[in-house]
C-alpha positions as CSV (number, residue, x, y, z in Angstrom):
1,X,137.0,326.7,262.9
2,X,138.5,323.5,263.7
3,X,142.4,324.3,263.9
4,X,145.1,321.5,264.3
5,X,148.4,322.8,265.0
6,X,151.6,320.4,264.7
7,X,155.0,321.4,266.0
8,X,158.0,319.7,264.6
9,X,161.5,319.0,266.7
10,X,164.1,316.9,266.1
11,X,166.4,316.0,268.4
12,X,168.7,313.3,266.8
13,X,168.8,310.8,263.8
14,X,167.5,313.1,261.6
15,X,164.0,312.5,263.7
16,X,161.3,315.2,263.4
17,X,159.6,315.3,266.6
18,X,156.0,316.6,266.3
19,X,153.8,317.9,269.1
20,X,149.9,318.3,268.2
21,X,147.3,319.9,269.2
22,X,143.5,319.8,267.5
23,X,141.0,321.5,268.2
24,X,137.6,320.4,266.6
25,X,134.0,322.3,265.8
26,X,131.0,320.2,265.1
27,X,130.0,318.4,262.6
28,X,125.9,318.9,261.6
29,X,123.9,316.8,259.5
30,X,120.5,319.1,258.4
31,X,117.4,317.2,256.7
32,X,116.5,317.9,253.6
33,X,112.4,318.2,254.1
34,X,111.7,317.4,250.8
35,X,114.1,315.1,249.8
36,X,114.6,313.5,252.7
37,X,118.5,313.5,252.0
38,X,120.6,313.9,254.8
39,X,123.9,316.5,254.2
40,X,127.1,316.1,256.0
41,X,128.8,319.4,257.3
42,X,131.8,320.4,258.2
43,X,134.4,322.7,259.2
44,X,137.8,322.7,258.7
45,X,141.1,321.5,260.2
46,X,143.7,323.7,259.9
47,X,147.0,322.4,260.8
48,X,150.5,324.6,261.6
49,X,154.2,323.1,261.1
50,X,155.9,325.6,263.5
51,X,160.1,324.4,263.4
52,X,162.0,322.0,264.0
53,X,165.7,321.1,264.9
54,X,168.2,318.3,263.0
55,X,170.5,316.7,265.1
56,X,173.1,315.0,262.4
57,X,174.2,312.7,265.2
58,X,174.0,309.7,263.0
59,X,175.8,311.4,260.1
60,X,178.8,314.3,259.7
61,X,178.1,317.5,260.9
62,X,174.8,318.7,263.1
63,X,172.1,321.6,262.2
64,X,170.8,324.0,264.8
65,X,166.8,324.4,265.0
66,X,165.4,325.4,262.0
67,X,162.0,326.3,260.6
68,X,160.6,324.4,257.5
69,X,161.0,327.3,255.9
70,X,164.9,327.5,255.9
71,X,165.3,324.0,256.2
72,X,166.8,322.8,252.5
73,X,166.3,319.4,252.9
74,X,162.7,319.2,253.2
75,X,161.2,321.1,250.1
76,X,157.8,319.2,250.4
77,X,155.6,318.4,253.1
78,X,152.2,316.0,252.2
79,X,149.5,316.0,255.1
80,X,146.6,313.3,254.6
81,X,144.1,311.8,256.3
82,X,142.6,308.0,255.2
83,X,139.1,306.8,256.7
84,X,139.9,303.1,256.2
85,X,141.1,303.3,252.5
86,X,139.2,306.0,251.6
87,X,141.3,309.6,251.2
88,X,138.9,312.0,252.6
89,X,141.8,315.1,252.9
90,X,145.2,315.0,251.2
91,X,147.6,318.3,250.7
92,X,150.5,319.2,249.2
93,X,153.1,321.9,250.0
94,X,155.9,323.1,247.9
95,X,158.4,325.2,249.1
96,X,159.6,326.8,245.5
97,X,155.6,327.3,244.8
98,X,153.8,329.6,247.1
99,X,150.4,329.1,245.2
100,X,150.4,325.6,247.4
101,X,150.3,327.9,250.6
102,X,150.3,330.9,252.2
103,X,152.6,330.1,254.9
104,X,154.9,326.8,254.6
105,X,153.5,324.2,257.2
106,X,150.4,325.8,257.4
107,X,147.5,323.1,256.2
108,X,143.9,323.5,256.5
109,X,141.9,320.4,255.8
110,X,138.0,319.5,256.7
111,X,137.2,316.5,258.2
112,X,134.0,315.5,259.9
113,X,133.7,313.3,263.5
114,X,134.8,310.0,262.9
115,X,138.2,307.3,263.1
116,X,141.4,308.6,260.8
117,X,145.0,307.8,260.0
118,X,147.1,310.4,259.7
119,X,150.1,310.5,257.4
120,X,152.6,313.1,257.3
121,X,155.6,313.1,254.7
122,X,158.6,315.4,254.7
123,X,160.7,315.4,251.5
124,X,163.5,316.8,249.3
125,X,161.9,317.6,246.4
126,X,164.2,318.6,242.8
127,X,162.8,319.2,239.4
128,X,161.8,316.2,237.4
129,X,161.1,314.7,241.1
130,X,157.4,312.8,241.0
131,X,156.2,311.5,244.0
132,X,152.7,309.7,245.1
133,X,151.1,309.1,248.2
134,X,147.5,306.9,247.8
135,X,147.6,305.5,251.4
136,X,148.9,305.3,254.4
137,X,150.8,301.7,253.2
138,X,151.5,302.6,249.9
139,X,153.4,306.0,248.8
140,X,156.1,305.9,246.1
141,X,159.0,307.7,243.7
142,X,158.0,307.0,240.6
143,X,160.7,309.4,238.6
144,X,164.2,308.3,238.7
145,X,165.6,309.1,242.1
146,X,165.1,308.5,245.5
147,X,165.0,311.6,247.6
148,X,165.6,312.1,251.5
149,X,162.4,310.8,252.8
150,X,161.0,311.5,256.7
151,X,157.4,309.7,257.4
152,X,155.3,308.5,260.0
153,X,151.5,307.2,260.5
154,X,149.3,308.0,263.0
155,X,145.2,307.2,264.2
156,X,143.2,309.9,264.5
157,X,139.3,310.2,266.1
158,X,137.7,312.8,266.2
159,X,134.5,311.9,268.9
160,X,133.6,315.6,269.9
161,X,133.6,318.9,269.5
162,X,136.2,319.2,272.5
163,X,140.1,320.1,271.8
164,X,142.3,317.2,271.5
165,X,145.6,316.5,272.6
166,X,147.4,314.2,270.3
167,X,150.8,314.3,272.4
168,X,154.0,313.8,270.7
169,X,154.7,311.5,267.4
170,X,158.0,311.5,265.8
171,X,158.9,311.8,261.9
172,X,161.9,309.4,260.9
173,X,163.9,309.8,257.9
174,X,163.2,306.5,256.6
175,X,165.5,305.6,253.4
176,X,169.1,304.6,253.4
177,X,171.6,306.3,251.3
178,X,174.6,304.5,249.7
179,X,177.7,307.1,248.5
180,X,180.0,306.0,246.0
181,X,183.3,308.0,246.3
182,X,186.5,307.1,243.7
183,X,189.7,307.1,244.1
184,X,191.1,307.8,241.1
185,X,190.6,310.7,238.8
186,X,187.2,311.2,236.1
187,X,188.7,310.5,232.8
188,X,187.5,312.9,230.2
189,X,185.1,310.0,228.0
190,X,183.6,309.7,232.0
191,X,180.2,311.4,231.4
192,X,177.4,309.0,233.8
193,X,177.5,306.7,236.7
194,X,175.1,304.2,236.3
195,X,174.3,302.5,239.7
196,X,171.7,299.1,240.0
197,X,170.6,298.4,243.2
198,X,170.1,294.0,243.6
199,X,167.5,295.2,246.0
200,X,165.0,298.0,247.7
201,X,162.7,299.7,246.2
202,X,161.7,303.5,245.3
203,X,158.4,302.2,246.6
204,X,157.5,302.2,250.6
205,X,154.8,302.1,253.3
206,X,154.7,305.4,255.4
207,X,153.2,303.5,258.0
208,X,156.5,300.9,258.5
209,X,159.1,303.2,256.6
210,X,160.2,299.9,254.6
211,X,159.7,298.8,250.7
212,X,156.9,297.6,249.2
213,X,159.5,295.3,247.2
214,X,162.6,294.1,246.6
215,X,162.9,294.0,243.1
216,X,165.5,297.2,243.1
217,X,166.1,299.8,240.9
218,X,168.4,301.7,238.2
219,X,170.0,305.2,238.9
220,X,172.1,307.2,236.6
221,X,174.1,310.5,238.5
222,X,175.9,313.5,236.4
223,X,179.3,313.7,238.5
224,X,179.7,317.2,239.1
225,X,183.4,317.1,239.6
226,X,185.4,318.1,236.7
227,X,187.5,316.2,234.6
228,X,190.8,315.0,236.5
229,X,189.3,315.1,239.5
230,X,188.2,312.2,242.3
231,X,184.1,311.8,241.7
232,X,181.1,311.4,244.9
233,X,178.2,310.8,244.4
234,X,175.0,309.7,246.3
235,X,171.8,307.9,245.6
236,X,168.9,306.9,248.5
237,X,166.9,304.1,248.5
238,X,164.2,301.8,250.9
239,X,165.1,298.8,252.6
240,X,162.6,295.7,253.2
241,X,164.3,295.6,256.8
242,X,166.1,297.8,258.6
243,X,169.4,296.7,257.7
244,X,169.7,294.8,254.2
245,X,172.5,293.7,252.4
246,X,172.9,293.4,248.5
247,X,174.9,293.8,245.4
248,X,175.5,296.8,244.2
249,X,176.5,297.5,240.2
250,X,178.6,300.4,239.4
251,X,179.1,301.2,235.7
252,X,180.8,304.5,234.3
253,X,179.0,305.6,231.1
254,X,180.2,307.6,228.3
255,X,178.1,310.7,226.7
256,X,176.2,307.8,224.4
257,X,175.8,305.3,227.0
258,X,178.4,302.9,226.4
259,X,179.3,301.4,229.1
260,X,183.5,302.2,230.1
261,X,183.8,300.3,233.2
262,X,182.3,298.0,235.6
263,X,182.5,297.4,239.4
264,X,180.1,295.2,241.3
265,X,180.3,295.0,245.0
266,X,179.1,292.2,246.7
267,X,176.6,292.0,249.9
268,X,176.8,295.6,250.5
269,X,175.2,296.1,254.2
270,X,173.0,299.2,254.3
271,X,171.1,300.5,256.9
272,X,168.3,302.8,257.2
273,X,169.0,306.3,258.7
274,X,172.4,305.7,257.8
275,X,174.5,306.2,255.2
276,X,177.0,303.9,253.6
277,X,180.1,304.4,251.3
278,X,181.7,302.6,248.7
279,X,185.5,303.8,247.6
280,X,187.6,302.6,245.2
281,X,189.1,302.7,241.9
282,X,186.1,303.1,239.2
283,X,188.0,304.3,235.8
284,X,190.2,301.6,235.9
285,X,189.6,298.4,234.4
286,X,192.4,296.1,235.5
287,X,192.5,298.1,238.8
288,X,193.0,295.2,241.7
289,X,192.5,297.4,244.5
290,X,189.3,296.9,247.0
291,X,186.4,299.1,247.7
292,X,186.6,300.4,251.1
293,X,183.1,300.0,252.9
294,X,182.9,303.0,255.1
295,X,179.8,302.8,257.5
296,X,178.9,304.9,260.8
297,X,177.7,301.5,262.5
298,X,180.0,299.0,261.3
299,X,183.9,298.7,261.7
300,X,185.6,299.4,258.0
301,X,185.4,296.5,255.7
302,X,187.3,296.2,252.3
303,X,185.0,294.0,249.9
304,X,186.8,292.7,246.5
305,X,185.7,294.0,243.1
């Protein structure tokens, strides 16, 4: 059997650090006497996701090391291998559904000698959530929300039947995540918060971690804070660089969609790996007060809605 085992650390930025080790049989071709048609075969590649640790130096708060298993924010891990643009292995792994493995991070896949890329994806996964990977540039979101995203390309040969050291790669969360906290209380008409991003993408290339466009989306949140009290709420997204700016539209939507209010914000710097937040007044109409830009990279700045 031809085993491939990947261990995951992360030391800090939310990075997953991944040390592999393959380990190859051979690949036979047998002749067909009577046909003449040569057959292709192969053994399989098994590959292992022992832990990893999160380091939320970049963000509030830090995780000890934690296995996949018990780590909440990655519910889905994606293991594929491309020969050119050709998929030759590609699986899925779903923490709520154990019919997708037997152990979580444990991936067996068959490839025979020749040149790979590798892509691994590491995801927060929610009901509803729908996400596609068809190569190792394009992989998208295509339901309605952006989740936490970590990704990372890598070329693969496979020459010999001898074991392989692929030394170290490193996973990187790769979206940027924009919070939206108000300062004044939910009404009781509040039901939505409609959020349009002037830019991004739920679209991205796990080989750069950026977009695939720019053309932004729409994302509507259920606040989960009761009426009367101050709303957060959070939304990710990918950037076309690592640090963007755009406008960002905030609207607060009754149970039939009507709009009640409106706030757009200006220029709004995001920055992947990071996340940025908006506060303000948003159930106020004639409200004058700014939105507070609160980033982990940038000194404070109020922006005018």
């Amino acid at each position: 059997m031809k085993k491939f085992n990947l261990h995951f650390r992360a030391l800090c930025g939310m990075a997953l650090f991944v040390s592999a080790v393959v380990t190859f049989s051979s690949c036979t071709e047998e002749v067909d006497n009577l046909s003449n048609q040569v057959t292709r075969r192969c053994a399989p590649v098994s590959v292992h996701v022992k832990d990893f640790s999160v380091s939320m130096e970049d963000f509030p708060g830090t995780r000890s090391a934690e296995s996949p298993a018990g780590y909440k924010d990655v519910q889905a891990m994606t293991l594929a291998f491309y020969e050119g643009a050709t998929e030759v292995c590609k699986v899925t792994q779903l923490k709520d559904n154990h019919s997708t493995y037997e152990t979580f991070g444990d991936f067996t896949c068959s490839l025979p000698l020749g040149s790979y890329t590798m892509v691994v994806v590491a995801r927060d996964s929610l009901e509803g959530d729908v996400f596609t990977l068809t190569s190792p540039t394009v992989a998208a979101y295509t339901s309605e929300k952006v989740r936490e995203t970590f990704a990372k390309t890598q070329p693969v040969v496979v020459s010999s039947t001898a074991a392989m050291d692929l030394g170290t790669i490193t996973l990187n969360r790769v979206i940027s995540r924009l919070g939206i906290v108000s300062t004044d209380k939910r009404p009781a008409n509040a039901a939505k918060i409609r959020t349009t991003f002037g830019g991004g993408s739920k679209r991205f290339s796990p080989t750069t971690g950026l977009a695939a466009d720019d053309a932004g989306f729409v994302t509507v949140s259920l606040p989960s804070a009761v009426v009367g009290e101050s709303i957060g709420i959070g939304n990710s997204l990918f950037l076309t660089s690592d640090e963007e700016k755009m406008d960002v539209t905030i609207e607060v939507l009754d149970a039939n969609d009507e709009v009640l209010y409106t706030k757009v914000v200006e220029d709004v710097p995001l920055k992947r790996n990071r996340m940025t937040k908006l506060i303000g007044a948003l159930f106020n109409a004639t409200a004058t007060s700014a939105f507070q830009l609160e980033t982990t990279w940038l000194p404070p700045v109020d922006l005018p809605i």
